[in-house]
N, C-alpha and C positions, 0 to 999 in steps of 0.2 A: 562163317567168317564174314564180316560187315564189310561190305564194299565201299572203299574211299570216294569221296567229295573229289569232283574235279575229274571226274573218268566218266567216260561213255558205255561201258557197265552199267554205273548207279544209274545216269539217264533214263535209259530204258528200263535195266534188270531192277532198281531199287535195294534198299529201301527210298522211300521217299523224304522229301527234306526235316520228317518233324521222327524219321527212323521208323515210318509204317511200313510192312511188307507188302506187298501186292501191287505197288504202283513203283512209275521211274520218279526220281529225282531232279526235278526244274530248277534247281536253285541254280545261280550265276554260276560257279563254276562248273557242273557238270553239264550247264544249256553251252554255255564254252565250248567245253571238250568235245561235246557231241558234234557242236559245228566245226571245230577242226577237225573231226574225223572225218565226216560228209567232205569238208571240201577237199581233204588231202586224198579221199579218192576220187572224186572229178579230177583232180590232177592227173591221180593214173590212170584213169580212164583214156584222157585227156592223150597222155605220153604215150599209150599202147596203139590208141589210133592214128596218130601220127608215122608212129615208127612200122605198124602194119602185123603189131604182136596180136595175136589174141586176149580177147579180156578174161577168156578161164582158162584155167588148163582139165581135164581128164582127169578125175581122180582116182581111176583106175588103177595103172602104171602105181602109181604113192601106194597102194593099198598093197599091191603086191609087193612092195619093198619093204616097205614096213613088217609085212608080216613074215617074209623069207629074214629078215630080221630077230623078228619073234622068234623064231624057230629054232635060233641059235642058241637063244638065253634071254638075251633084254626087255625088258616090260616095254609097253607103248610109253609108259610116264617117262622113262628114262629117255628114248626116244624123243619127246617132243624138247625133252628138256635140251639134247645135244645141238638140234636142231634150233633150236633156240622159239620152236611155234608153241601156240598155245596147249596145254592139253586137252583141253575141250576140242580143239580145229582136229587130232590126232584122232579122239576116240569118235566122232563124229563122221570119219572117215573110214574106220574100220567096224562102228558098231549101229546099229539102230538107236535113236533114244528116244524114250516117251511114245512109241509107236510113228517114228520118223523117219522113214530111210536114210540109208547110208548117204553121207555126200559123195555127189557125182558131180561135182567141179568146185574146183577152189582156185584162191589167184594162184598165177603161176611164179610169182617170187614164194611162198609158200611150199608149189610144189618141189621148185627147185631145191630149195634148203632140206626138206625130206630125201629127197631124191639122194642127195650129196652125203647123206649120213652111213659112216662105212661102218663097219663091225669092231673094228679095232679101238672104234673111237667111245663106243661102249663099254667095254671091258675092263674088269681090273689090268696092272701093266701085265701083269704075269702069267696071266691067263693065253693057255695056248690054242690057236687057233689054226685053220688050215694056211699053208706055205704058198698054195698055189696063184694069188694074187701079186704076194710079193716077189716071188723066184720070177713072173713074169713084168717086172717092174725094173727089176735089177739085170735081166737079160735087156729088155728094150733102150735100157740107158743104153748098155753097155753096146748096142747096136748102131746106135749116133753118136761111139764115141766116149763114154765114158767108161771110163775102166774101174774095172771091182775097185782096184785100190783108193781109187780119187770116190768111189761111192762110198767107202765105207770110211773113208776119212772125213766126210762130209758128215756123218752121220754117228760115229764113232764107235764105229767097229772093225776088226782087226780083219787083215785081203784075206786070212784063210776062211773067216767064218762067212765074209761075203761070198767065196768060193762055192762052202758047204751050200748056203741057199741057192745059189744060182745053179748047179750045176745037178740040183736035183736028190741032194742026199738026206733030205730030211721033209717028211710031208706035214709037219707043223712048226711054227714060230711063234713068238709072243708075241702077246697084243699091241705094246710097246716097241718092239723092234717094227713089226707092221704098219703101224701110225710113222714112222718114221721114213722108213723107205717110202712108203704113197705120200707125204708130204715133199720130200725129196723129187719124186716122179712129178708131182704138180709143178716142182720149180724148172725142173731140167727140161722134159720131156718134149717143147716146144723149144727147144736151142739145143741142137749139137754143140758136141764139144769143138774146141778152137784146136783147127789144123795141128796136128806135130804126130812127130811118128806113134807116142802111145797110143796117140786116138785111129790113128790110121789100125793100126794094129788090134785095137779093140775091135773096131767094125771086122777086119776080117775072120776075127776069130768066130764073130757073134754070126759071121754069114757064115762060116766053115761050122758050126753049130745048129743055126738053121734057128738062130734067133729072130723075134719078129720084132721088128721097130716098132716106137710107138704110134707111129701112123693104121697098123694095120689091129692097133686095140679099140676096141669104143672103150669109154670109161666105165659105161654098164654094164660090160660081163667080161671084162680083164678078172675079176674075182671069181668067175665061173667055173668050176673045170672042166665043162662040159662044151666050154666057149672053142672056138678054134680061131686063128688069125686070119684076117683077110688082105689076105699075099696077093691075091690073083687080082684086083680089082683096086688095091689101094691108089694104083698111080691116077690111072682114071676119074676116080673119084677125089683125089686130092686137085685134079685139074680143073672139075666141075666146081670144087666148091669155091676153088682161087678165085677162078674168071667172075663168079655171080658175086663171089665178095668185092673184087673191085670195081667192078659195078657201082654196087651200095654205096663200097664207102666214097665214090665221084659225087655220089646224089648225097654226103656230106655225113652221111651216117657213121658213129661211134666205131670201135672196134665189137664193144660189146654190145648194142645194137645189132650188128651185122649178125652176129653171132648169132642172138636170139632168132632173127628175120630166118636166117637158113636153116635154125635148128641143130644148130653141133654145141659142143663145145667151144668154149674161148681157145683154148688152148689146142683140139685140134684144129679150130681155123688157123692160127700159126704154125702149125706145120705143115697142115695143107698148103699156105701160101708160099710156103721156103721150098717146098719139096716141088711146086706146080713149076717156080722158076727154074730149079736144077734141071727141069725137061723140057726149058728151051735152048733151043741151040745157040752156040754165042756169033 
């Protein structure tokens, strides 16, 4: 396949302006493209040392995701594709090429987006997969407050079948009902539900169950079954990461800055921060 005019590809990879292979292509729009790539990452470079990010991240971590991925069914191509990274950056990280070791660091908006890729989001919808990420999704709403019935109306399914998931009566679900519930958890999971008796009621039921809130999941092995909740230490640690986040964000830093700087989640930093207030005294 002929690499297009006006990309930083043909620059480098060629063919060359007259369509020879073996050299990059100089002509005006790909000398262009090449210098908008260069400077737009001095920009990030730029942005990461300011804010105190690191310029790579580990490609470690990415490797093993990917391939516990693999494992399931999904090729790496599918994979880069959800992801939205290149395929070459994907197979580059899992494989040797040309007698070139594996990568062991890439930017970290890259690794992130690998990272962020679930299993559900691969699959045909029908395709069934294991319950235990989402049974634990649907219990953690249902911890701060949201009740089966307002989760499954949100999502559109009936309080009995939200029941059947949560309360453990079936060890797989579709891939489709799963994409749903964790996009669902991505919205809520950082905002309890608003005061009234159902939500009061949810939580206690969810404690009288021995449900774990979402404070006490990482995002990276809530899909585990092998994961357990971290009951014992969440308060503590939601206080550690409040105080160092307002911190941060005094010295003017983003929400999602801060995030990056402490290394959590967006989304646990909000609840870390709701939860660290609830433990001070009024």
């Amino acid at each position: 396949m002929t690499r297009q005019h006006g990309t930083r590809q043909r620059y480098l990879l060629g063919p060359d302006e007259h369509d020879q292979p073996g050299k990059g292509c100089h002509c005006t729009p790909c000398t262009k493209a090449n210098s908008a790539a260069v400077a737009a990452a001095r920009r990030r470079a730029a942005v990461r040392r300011w804010n105190g990010t690191p310029a790579w991240a580990d490609a470690e971590p990415v490797r093993q995701h990917i391939r516990a991925l693999m494992a399931q069914g999904p090729g790496w191509e599918r994979i880069a594709d959800v992801a939205g990274v290149a395929r070459s950056t994907v197979r580059s990280v899992l494989y040797r090429i040309g007698g070139r070791e594996r990568t062991q660091r890439m930017r970290p908006e890259l690794a992130e987006r690998l990272l962020a890729v679930r299993l559900e989001q691969l699959l045909k919808p029908r395709t069934y997969i294991d319950a235990t990420g989402t049974r634990r999704r649907i219990q953690a709403l249902a911890a701060i407050g949201w009740t089966l019935t307002e989760q499954g109306h949100r999502i559109g399914r009936a309080p009995t079948s939200m029941c059947y998931l949560a309360l453990a009566r079936g060890d797989k679900v579709t891939a489709a009902v799963a994409a749903r519930v964790a996009a669902l958890y991505d919205e809520l999971s950082m905002t309890p539900a608003p005061e009234s008796d159902t939500s009061r009621r949810s939580r206690a039921r969810a404690e009288t169950r021995g449900w774990a809130p979402p404070l006490a999941w990482d995002d990276e092995t809530i899909d585990d079954p092998a994961a357990v909740p971290d009951l014992g230490q969440q308060v503590s640690r939601a206080v550690a990461v409040a105080e160092n986040a307002d911190e941060l964000a005094r010295q003017g830093l983003s929400p999602q800055q801060v995030a990056e700087r402490l290394g959590v989640h967006l989304t646990y930093l909000g609840i870390a921060r709701k939860r660290a207030r609830e433990q001070v005294p009024a």
